[in-house]
PDB file with one MODEL, atoms N, CA, C and O in Angstrom:
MODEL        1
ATOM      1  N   UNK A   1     107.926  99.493  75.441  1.00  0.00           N
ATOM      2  CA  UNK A   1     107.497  98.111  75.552  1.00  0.00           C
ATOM      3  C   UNK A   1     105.975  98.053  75.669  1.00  0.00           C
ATOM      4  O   UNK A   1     105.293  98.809  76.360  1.00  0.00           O
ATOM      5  N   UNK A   2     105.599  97.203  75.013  1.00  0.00           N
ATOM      6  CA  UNK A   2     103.655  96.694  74.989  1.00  0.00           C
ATOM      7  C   UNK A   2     103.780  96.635  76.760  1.00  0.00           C
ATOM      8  O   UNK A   2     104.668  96.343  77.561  1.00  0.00           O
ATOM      9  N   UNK A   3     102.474  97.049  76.832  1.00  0.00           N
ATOM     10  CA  UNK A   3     102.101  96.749  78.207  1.00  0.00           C
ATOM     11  C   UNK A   3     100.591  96.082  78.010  1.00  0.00           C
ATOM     12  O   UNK A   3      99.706  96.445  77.235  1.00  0.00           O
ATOM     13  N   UNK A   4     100.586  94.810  79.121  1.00  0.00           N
ATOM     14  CA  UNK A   4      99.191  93.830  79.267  1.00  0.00           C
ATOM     15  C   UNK A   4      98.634  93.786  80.078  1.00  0.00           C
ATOM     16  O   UNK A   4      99.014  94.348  81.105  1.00  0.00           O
ATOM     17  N   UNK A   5      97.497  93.121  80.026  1.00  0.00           N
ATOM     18  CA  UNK A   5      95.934  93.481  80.802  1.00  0.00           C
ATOM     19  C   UNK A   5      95.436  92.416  80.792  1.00  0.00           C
ATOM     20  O   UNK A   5      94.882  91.862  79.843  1.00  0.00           O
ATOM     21  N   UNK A   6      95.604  92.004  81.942  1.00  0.00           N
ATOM     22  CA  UNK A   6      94.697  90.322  81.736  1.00  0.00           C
ATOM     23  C   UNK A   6      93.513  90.075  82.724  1.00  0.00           C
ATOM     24  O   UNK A   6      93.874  90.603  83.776  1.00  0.00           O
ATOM     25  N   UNK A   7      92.449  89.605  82.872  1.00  0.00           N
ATOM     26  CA  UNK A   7      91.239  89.681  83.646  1.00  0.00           C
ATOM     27  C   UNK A   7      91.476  88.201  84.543  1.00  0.00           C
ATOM     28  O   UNK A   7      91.396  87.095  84.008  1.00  0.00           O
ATOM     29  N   UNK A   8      91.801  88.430  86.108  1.00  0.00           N
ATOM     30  CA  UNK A   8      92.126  87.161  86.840  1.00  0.00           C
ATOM     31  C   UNK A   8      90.919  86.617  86.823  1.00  0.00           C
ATOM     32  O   UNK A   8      90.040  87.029  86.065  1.00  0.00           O
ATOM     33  N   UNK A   9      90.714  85.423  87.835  1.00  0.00           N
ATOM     34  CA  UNK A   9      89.645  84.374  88.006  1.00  0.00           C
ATOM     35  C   UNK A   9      88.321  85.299  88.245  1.00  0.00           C
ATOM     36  O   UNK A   9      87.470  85.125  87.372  1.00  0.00           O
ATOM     37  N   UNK A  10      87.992  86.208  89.211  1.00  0.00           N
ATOM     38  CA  UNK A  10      87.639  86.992  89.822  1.00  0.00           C
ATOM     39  C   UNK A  10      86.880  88.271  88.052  1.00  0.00           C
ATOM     40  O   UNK A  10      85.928  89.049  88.111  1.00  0.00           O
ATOM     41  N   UNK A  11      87.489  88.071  87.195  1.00  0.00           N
ATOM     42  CA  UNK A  11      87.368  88.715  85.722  1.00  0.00           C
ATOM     43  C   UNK A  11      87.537  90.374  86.700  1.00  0.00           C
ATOM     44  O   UNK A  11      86.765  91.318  86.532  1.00  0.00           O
ATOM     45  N   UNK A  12      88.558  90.378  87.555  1.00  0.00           N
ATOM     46  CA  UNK A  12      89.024  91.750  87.494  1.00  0.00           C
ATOM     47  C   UNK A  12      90.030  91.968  86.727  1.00  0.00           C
ATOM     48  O   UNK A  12      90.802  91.057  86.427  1.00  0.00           O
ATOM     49  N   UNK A  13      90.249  93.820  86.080  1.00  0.00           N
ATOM     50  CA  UNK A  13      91.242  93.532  85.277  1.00  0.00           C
ATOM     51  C   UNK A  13      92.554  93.668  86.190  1.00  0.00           C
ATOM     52  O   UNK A  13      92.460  94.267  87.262  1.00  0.00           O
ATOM     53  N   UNK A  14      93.796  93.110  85.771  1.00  0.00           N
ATOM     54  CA  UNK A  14      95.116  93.404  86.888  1.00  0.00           C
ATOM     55  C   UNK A  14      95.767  93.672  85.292  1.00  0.00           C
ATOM     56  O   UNK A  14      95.370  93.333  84.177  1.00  0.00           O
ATOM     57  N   UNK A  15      97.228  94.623  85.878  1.00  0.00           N
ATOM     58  CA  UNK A  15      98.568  94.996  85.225  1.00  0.00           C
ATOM     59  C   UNK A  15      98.355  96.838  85.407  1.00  0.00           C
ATOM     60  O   UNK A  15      97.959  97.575  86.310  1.00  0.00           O
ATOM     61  N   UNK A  16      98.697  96.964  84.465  1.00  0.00           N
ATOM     62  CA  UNK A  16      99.632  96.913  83.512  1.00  0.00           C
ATOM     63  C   UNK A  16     101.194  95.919  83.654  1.00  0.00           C
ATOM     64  O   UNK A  16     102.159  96.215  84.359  1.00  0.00           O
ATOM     65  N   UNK A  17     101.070  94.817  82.842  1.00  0.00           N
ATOM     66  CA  UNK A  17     102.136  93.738  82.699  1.00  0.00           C
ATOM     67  C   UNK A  17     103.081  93.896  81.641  1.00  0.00           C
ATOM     68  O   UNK A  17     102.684  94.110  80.496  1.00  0.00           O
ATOM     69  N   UNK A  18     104.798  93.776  82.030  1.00  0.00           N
ATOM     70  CA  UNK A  18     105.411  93.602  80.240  1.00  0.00           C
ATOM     71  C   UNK A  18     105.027  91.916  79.827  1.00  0.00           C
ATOM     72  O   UNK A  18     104.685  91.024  80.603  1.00  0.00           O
ATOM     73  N   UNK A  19     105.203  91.852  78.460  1.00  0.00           N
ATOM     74  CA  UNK A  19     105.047  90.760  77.910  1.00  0.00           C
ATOM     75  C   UNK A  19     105.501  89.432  78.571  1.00  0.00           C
ATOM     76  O   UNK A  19     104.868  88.377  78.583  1.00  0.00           O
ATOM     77  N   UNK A  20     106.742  89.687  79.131  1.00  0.00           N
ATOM     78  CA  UNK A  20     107.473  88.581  79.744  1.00  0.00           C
ATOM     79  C   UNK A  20     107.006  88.251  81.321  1.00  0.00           C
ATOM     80  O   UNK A  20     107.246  87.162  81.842  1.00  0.00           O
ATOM     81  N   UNK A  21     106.446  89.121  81.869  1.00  0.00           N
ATOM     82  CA  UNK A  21     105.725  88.789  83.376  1.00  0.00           C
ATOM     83  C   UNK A  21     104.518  88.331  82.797  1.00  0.00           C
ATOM     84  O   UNK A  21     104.227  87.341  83.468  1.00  0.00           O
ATOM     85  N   UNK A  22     103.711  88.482  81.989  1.00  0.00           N
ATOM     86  CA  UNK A  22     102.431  87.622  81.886  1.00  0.00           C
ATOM     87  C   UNK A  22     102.927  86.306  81.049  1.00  0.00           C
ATOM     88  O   UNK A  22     102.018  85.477  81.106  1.00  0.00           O
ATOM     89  N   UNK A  23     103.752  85.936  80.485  1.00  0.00           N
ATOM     90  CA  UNK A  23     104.320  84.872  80.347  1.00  0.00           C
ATOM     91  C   UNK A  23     104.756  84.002  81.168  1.00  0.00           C
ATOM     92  O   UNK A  23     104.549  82.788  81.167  1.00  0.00           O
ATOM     93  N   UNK A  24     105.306  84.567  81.806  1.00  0.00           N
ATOM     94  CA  UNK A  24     106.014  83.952  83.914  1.00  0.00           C
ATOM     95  C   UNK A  24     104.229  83.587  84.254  1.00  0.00           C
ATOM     96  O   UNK A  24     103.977  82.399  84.456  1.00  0.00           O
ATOM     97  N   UNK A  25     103.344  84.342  84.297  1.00  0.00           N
ATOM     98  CA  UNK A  25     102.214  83.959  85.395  1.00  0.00           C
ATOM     99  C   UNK A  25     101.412  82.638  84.124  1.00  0.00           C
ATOM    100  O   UNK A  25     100.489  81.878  84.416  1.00  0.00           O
ATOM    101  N   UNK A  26     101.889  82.694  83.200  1.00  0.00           N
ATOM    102  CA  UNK A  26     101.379  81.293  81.882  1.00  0.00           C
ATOM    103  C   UNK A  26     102.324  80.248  82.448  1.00  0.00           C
ATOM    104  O   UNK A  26     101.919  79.439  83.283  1.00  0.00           O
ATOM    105  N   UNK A  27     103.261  80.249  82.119  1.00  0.00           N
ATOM    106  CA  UNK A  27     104.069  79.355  82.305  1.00  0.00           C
ATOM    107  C   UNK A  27     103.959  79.011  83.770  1.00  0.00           C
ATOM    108  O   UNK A  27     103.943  77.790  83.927  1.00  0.00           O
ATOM    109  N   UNK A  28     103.901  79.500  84.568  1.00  0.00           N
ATOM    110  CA  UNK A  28     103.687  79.424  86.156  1.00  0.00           C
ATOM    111  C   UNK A  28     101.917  78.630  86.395  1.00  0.00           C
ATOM    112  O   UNK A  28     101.641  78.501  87.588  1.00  0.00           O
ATOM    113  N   UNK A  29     101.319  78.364  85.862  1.00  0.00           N
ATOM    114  CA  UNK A  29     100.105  78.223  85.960  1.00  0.00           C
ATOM    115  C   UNK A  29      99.695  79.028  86.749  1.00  0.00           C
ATOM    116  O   UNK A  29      99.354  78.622  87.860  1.00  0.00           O
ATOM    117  N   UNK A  30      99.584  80.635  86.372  1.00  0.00           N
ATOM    118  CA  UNK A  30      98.960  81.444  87.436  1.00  0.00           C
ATOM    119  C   UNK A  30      97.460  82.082  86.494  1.00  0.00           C
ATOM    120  O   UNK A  30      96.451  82.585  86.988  1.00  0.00           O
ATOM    121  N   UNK A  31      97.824  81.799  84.763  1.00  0.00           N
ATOM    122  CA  UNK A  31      96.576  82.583  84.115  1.00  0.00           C
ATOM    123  C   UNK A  31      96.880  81.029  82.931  1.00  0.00           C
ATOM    124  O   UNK A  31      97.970  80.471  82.812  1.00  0.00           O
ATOM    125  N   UNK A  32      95.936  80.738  82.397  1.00  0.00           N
ATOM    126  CA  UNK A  32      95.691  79.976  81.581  1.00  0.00           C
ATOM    127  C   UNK A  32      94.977  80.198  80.167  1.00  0.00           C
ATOM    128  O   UNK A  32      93.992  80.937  80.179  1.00  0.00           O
ATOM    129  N   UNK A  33      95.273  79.773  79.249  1.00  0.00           N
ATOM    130  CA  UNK A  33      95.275  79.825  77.399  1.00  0.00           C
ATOM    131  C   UNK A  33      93.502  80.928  77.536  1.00  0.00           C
ATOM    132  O   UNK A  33      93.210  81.993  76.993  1.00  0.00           O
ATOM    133  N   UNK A  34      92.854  80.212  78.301  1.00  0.00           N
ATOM    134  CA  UNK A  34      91.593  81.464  78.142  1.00  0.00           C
ATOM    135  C   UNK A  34      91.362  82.302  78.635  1.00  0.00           C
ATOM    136  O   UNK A  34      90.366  83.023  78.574  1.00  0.00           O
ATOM    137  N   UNK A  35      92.706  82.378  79.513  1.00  0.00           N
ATOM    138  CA  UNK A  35      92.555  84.178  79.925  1.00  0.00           C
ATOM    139  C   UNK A  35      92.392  85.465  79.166  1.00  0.00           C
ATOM    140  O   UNK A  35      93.166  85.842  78.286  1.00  0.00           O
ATOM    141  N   UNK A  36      91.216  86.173  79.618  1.00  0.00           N
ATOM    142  CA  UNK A  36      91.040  87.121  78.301  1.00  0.00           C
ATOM    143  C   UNK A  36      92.318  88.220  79.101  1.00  0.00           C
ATOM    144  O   UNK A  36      92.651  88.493  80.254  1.00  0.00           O
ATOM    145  N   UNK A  37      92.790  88.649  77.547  1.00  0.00           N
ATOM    146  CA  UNK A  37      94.052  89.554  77.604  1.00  0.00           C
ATOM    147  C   UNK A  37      94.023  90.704  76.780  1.00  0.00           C
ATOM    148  O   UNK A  37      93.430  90.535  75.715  1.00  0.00           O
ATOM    149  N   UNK A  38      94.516  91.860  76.986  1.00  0.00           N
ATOM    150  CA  UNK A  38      94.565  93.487  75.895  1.00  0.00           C
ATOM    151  C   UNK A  38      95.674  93.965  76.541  1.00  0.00           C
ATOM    152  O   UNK A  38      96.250  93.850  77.622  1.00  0.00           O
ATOM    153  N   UNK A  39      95.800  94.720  75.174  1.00  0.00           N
ATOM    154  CA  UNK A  39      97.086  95.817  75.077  1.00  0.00           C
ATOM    155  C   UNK A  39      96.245  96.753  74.016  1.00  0.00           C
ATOM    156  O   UNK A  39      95.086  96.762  73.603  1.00  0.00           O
ATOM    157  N   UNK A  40      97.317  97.460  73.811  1.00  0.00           N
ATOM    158  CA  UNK A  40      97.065  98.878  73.041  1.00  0.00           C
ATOM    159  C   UNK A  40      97.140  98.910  71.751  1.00  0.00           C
ATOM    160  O   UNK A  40      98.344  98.941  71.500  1.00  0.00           O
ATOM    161  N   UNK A  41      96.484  98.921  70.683  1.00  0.00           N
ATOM    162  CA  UNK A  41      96.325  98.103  69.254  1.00  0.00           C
ATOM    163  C   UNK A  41      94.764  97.337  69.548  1.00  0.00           C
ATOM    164  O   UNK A  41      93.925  97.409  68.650  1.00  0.00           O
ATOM    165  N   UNK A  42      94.523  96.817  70.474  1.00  0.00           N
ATOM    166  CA  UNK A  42      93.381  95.724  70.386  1.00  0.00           C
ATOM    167  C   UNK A  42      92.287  95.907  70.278  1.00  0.00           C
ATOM    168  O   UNK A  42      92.007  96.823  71.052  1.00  0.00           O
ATOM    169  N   UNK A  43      91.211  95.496  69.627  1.00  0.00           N
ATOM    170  CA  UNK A  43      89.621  96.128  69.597  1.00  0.00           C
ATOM    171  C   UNK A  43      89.090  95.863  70.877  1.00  0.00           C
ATOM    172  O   UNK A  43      88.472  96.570  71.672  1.00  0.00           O
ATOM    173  N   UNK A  44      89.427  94.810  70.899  1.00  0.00           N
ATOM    174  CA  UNK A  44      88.459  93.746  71.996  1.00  0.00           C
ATOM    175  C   UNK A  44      89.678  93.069  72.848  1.00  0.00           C
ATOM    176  O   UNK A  44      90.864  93.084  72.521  1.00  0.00           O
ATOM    177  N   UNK A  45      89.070  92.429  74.101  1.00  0.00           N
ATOM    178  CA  UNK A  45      89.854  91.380  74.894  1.00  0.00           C
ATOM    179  C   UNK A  45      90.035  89.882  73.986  1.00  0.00           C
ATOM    180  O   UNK A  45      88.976  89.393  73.592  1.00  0.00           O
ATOM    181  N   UNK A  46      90.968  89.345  73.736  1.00  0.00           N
ATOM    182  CA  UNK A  46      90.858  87.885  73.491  1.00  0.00           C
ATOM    183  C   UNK A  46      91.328  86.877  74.184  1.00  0.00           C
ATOM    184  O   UNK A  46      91.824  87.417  75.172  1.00  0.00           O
ATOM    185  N   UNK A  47      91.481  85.723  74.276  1.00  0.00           N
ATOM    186  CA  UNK A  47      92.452  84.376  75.132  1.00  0.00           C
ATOM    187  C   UNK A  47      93.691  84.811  74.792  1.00  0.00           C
ATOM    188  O   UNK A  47      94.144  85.171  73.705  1.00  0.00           O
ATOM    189  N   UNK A  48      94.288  84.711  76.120  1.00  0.00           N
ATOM    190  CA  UNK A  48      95.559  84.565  75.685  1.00  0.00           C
ATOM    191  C   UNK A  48      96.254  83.745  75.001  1.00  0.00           C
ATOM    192  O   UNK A  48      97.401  83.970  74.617  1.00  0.00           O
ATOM    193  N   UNK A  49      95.408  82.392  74.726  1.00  0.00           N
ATOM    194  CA  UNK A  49      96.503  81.202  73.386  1.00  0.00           C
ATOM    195  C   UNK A  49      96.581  81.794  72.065  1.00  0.00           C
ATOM    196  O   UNK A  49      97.347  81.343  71.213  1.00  0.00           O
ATOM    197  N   UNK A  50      95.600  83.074  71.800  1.00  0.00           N
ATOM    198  CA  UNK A  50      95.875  83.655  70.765  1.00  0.00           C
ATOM    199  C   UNK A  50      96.842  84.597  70.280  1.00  0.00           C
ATOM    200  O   UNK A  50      96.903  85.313  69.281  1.00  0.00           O
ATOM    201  N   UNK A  51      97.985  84.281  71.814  1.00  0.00           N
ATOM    202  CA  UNK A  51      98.948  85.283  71.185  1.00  0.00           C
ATOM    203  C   UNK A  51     100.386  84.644  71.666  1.00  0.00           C
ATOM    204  O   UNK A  51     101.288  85.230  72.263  1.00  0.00           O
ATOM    205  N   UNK A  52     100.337  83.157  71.197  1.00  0.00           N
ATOM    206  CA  UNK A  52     101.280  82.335  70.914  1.00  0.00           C
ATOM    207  C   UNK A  52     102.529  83.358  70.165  1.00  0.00           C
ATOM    208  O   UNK A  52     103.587  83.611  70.739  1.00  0.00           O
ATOM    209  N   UNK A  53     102.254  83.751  69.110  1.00  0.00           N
ATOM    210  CA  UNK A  53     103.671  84.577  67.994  1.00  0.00           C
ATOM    211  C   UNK A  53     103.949  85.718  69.090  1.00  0.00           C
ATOM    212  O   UNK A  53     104.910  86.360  68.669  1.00  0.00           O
ATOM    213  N   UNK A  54     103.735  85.976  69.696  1.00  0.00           N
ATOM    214  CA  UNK A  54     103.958  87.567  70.340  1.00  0.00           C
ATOM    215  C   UNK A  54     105.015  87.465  71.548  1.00  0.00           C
ATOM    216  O   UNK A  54     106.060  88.072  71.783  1.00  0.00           O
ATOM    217  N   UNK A  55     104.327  86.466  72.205  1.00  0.00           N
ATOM    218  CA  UNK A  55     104.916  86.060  73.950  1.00  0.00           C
ATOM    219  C   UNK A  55     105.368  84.621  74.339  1.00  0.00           C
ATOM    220  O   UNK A  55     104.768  83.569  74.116  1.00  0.00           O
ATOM    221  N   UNK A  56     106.354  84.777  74.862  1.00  0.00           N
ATOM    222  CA  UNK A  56     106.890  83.440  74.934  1.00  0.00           C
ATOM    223  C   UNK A  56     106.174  82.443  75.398  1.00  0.00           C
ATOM    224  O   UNK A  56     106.969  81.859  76.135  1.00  0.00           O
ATOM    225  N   UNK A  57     105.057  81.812  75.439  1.00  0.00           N
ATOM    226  CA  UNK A  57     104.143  80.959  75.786  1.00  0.00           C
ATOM    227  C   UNK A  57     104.614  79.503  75.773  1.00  0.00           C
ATOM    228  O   UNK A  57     104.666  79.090  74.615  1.00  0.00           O
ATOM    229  N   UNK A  58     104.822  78.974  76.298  1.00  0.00           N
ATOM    230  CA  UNK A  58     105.464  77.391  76.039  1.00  0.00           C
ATOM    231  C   UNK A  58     104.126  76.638  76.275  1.00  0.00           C
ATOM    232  O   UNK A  58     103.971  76.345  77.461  1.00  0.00           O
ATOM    233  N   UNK A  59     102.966  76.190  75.321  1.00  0.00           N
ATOM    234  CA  UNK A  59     101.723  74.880  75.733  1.00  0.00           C
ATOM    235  C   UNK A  59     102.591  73.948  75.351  1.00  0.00           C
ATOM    236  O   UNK A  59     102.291  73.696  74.184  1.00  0.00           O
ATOM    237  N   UNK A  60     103.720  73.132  75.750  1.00  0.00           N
ATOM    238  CA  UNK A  60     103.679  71.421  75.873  1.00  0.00           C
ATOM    239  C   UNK A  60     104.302  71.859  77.154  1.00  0.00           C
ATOM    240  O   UNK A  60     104.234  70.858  77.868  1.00  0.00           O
ATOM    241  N   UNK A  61     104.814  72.718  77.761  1.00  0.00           N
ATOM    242  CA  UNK A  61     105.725  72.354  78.688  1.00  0.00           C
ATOM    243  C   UNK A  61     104.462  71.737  80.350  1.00  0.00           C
ATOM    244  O   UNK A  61     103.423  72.379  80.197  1.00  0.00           O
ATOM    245  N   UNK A  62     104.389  71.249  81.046  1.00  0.00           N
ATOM    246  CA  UNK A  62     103.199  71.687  82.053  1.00  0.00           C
ATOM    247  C   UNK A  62     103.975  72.807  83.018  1.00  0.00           C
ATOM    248  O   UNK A  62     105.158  73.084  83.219  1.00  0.00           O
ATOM    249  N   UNK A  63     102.645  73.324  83.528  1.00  0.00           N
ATOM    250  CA  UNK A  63     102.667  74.550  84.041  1.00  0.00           C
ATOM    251  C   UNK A  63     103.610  74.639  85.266  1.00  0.00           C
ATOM    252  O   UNK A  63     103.121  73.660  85.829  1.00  0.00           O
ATOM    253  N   UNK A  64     104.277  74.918  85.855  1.00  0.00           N
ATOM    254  CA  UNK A  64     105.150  74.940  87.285  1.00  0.00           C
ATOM    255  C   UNK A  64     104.395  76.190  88.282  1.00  0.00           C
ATOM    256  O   UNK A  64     103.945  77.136  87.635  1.00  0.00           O
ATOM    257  N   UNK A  65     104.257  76.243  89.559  1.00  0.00           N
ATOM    258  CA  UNK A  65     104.076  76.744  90.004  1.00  0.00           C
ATOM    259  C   UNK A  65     105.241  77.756  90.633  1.00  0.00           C
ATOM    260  O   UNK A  65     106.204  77.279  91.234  1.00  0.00           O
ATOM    261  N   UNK A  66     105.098  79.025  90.469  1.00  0.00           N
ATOM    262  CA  UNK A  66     106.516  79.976  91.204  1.00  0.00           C
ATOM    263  C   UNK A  66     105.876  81.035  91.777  1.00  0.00           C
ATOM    264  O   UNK A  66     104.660  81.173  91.641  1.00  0.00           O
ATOM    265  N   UNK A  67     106.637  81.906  92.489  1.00  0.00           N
ATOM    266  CA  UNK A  67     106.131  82.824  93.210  1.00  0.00           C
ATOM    267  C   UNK A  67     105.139  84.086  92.683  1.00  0.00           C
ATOM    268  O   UNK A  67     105.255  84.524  91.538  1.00  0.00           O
ATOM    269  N   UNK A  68     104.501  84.431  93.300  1.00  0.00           N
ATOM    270  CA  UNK A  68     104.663  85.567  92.594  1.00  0.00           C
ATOM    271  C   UNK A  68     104.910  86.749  92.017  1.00  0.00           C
ATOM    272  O   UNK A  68     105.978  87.211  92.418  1.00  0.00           O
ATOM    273  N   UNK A  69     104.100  87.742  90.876  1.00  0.00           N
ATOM    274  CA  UNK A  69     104.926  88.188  90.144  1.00  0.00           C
ATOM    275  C   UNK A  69     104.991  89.552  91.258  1.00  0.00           C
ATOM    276  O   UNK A  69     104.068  89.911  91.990  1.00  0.00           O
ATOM    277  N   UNK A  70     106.140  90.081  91.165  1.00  0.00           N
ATOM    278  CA  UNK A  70     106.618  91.125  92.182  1.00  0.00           C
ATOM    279  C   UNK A  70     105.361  92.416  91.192  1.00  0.00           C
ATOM    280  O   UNK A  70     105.197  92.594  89.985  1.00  0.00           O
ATOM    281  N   UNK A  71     104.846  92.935  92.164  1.00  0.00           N
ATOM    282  CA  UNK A  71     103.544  93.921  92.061  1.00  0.00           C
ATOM    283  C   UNK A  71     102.426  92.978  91.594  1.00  0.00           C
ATOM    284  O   UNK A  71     101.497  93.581  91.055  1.00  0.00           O
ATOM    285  N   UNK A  72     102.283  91.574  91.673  1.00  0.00           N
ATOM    286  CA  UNK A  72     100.717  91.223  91.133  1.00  0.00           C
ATOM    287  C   UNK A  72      99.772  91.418  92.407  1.00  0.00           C
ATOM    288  O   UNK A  72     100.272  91.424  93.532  1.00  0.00           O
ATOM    289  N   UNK A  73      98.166  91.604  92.180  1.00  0.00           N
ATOM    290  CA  UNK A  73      97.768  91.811  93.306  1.00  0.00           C
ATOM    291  C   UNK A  73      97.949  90.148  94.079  1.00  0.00           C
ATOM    292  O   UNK A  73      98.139  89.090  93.480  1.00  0.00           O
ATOM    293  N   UNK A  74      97.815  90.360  95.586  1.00  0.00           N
ATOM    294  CA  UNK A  74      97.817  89.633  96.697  1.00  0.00           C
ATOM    295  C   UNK A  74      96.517  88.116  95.893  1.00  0.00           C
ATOM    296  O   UNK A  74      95.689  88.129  94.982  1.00  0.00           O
ATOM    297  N   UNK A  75      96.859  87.366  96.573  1.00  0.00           N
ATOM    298  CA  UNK A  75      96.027  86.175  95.545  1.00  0.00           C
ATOM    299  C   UNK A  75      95.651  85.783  94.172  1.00  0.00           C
ATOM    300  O   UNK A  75      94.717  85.074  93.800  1.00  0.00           O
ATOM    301  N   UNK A  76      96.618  86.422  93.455  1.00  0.00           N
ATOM    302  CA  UNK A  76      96.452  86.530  92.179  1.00  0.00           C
ATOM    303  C   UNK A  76      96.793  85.182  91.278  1.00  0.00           C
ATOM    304  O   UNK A  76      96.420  84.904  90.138  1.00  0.00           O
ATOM    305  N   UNK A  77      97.611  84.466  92.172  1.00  0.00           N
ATOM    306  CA  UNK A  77      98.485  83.065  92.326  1.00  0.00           C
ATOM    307  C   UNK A  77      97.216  81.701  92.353  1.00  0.00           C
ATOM    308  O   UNK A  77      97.430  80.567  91.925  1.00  0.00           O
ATOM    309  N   UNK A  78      95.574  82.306  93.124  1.00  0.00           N
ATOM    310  CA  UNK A  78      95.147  81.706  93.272  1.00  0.00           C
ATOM    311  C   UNK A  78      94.986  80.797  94.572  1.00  0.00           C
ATOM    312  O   UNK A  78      94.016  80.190  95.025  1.00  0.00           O
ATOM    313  N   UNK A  79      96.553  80.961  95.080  1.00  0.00           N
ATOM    314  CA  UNK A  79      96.721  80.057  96.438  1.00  0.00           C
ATOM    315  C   UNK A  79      95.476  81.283  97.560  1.00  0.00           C
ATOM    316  O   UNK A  79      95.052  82.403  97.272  1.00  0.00           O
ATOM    317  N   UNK A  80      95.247  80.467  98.763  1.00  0.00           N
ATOM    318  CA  UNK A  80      94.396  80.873  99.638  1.00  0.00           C
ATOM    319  C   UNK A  80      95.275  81.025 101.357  1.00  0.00           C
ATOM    320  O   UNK A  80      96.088  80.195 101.763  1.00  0.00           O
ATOM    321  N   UNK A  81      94.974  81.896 101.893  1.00  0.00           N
ATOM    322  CA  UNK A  81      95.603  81.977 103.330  1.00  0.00           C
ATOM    323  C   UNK A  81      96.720  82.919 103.504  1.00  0.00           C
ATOM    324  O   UNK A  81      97.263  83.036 104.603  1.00  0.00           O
TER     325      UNK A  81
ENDMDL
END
């Protein structure tokens, strides 16, 4: 399985992620369409809206907030306290 790399608010990098947990933290409003993202194949980092065909990405749905992803680092959610 692809494994992902996405740079939080903070532009540290976090994962190694499968496709479908960085989808959960999209859909979750935990990383958003310009999160820069890589895997293995990639030259460079790009947004993640650029990889609509790949990962289940839903942009009409709005974002829900859910827990988080079991191993993301501690505040990664964004929440504080």
């Amino acid at each position: 399985m692809t494994e992902w790399y996405y740079a939080d608010r903070q532009r540290q990098q976090q994962g190694p992620l499968q496709g479908f947990e960085l989808a959960r933290l999209f859909n979750a409003g935990q990383v958003d369409g310009q999160t820069l993202v890589w895997r293995e194949g990639l030259p460079e980092w790009r947004p993640l809206s650029t990889f609509g065909d790949e990962l289940p990405l839903d942009f009409n749905q709005p974002a829900t907030r859910l827990d988080p992803v079991p191993g993301a680092p501690a505040g990664a959610d964004g929440a504080t306290g």
